[in-house]
N, C-alpha and C positions, 0 to 999 in steps of 0.2 A: 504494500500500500504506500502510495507516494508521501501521501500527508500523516505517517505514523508519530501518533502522538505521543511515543517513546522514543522517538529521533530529537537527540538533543538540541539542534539546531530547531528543528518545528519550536521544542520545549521554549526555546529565547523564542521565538519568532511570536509562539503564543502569550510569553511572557511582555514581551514587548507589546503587544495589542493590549494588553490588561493595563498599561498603564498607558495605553493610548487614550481607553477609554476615562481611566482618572485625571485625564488632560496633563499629564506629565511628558509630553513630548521628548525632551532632551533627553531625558534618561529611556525613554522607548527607543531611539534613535541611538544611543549609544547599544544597547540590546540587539538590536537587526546590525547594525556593525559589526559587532562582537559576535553574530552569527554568521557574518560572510567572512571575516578571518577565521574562522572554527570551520567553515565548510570545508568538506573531504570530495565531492562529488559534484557531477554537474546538476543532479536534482537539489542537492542542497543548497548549492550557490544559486541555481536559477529564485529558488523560496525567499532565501535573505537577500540577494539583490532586488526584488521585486519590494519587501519589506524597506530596505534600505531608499528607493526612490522615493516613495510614501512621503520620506522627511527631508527631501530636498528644498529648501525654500526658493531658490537659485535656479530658473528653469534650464539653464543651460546643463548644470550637475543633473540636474532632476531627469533629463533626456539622455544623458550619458547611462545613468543607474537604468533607467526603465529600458535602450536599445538592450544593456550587458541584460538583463529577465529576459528581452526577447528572442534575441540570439539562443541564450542559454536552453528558451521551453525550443525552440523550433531544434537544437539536437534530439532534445527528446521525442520518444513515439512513446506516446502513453496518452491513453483516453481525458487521465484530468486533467493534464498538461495543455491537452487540447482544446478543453472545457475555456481555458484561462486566455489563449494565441486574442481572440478580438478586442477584449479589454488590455490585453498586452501593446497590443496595435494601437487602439483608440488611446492608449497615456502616451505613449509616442509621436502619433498626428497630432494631439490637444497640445504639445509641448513645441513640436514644430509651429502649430498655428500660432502661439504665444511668442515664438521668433520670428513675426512677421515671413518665415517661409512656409508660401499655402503653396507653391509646387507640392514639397515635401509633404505638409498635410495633407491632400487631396490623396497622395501618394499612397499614405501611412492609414487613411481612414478608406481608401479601397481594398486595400489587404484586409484590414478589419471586415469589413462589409463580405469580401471573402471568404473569410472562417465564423459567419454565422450559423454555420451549417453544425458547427459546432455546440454550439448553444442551446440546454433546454429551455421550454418551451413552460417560463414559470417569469414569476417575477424579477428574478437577476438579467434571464437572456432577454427580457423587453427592457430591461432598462440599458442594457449595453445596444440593443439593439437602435435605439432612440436615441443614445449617446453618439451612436455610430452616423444615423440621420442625420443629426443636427448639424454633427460636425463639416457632413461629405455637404452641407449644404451652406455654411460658414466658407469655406473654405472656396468652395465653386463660385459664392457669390464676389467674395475676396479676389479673387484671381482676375474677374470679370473688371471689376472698377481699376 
């Protein structure tokens, strides 16, 4: 199981989100760090790098962390990996859109739109699904002007 919650890395990663929730950022952010030095693997690094973008305030870092999760899921062949490729897309496009390059987002939010296929068919995969909309439609209008 990819997200084994006896995998120490997960353990920080989840640890880190518990105190994302108590609005303690920096120290969630030092946690997902401390998980992608501790990674042994490509599934583990792809988890903690994806966590680690999360706390980027700096969209430029923030697009560096989110390409290394999406490189990292697209080694992998694993069905939840899979689950994750549009929203992995879509913090990529939204990060590009944010550096004024809507090439690149148009780019990043059709890949996206691509691995829909991926996505069940519940409340997460319409909201990515919508997320994915908005953006390819941000971005086209952007290009246009």
């Amino acid at each position: 199981m990819l997200f084994d919650p006896q995998n120490p890395i997960n353990q920080l990663c989840a640890q880190g989100m518990q105190l994302e929730g108590e609005a303690k950022h920096e120290q969630a952010s030092k946690l997902f760090l401390q998980a992608w030095d501790q990674a042994t693997n490509t599934t583990e690094k792809f988890i903690a790098a994806h966590y680690v973008a999360r706390h980027r305030t700096n969209v430029a870092d923030k697009l560096k962390w989110d390409e290394t999760a999406l490189s990292l899921a697209l080694e992998l062949d694993n069905p939840e990996v899979n689950v994750a490729r549009p929203s992995l897309y879509l913090n990529v496009a939204k990060c590009y859109e944010d550096l004024k390059n809507f090439d690149k987002a148009a780019e990043n939010y059709q890949s996206a739109f691509e691995c829909t296929k991926f996505l069940p068919e519940d409340g997460y995969g319409n909201m990515i699904r919508s997320g994915i909309k908005s953006g390819m439609e941000r971005a086209r209008s952007s290009r246009e002007d």
